[in-house]
C-alpha positions in Angstrom: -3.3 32.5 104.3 -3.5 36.6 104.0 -1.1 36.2 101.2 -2.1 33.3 99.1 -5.8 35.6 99.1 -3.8 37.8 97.6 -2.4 36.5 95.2 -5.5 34.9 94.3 -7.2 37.8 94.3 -4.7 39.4 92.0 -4.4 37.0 89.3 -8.2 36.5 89.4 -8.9 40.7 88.9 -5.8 40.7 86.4 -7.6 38.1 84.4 -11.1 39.6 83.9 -9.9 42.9 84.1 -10.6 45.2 81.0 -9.4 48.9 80.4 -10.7 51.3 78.4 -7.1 52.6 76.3 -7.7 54.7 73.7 -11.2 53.9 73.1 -10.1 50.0 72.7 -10.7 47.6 75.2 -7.4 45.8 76.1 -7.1 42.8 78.9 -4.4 43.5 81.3 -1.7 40.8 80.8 1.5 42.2 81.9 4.6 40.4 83.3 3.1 41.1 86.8 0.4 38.5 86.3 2.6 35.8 84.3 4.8 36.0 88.2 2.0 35.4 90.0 0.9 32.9 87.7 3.9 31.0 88.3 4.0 31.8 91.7 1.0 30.6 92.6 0.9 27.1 92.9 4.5 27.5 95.3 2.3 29.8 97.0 -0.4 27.3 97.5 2.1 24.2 98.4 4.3 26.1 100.6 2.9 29.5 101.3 0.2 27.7 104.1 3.3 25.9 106.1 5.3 28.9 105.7 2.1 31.3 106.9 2.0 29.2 110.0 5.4 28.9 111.0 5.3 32.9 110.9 2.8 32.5 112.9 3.3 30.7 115.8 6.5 32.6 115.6 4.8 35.7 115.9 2.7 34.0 118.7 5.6 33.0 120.4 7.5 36.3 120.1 4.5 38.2 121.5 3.6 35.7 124.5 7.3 35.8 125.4 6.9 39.9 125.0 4.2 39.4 127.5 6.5 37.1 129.8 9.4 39.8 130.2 8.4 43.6 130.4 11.5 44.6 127.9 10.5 43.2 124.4 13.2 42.1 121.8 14.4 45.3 119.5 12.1 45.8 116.4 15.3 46.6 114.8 16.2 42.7 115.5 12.6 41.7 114.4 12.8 43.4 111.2 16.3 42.0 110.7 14.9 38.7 111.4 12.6 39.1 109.0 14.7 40.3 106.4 16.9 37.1 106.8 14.2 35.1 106.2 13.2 36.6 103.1 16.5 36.4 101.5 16.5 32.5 103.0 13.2 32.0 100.6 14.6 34.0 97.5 17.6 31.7 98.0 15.5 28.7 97.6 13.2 30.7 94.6 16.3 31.1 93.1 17.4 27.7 93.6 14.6 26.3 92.3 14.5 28.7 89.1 18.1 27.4 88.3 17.4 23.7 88.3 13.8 24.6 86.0 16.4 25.9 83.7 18.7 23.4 83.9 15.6 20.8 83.2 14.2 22.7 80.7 17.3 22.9 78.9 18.3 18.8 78.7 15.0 18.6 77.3 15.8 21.2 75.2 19.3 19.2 74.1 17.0 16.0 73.7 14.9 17.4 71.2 17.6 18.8 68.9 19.1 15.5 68.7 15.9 14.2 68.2 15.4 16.4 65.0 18.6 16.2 63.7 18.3 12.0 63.7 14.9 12.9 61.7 16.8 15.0 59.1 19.2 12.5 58.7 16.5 9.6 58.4 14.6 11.7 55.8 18.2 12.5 53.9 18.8 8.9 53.6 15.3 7.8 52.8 14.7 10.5 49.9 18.5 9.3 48.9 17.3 5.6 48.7 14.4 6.5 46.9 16.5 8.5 44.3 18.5 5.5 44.1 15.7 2.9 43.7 13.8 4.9 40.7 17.6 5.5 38.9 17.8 1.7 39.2 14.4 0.9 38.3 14.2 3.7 34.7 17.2 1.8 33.7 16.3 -1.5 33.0 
């Protein structure tokens, strides 16, 4: 939850926030807050499940600490850790790709979609064309 106040809190204060530059007031809306923008509502869905599973991992790691005198390694903990992180940039990265991929079907559609307008307008203006030659003759 720690982190989702964050990240709030971040894109709230990137928002409002105004800075004196020069003597001009400019709002901060760097690439940082676009992220977090984006981020946010994955943050929200699967940030609190994800939050809690860290923590009654944690809970578990230190009551079984408690349990046996010799704790695990932090080495091993910090390795675990790592692992995990790279497990949800896989799935970020997964889920980037198939945006992409989406974005650019509908992408496709919408060019095919234009190009059967141009050709409807080609053929409608040629029609007319043809209709007022036909009707200044006789």
């Amino acid at each position: 939850m720690n982190l989702i106040m964050k990240l709030w809190a971040a894109d709230e204060a990137a928002r409002g926030l105004k800075v004196a530059f020069y003597g001009q007031r400019q709002e901060i809306m760097g690439w940082l807050t676009s992220i977090l923008r984006m981020l946010a509502p994955i943050a929200v869905e699967h940030g609190g499940q994800a939050l809690r599973e860290s923590f009654r991992a944690r809970a578990a790691q230190a009551k079984a600490q408690q349990d046996a005198d010799a704790g695990p390694d932090p080495l091993q903990l910090l390795a675990s850790d790592v692992d995990q992180l790279k497990g949800y940039v896989l799935q970020l990265k997964s889920d980037l790709e198939t945006l992409n991929n989406v974005a650019a079907e509908r992408e496709e559609r919408l060019r095919r979609w234009l190009l059967a307008l141009l050709v409807w307008n080609i053929v409608m203006t040629l029609g007319l064309v043809v209709l007022a030659v036909f009707a200044l003759r006789r």
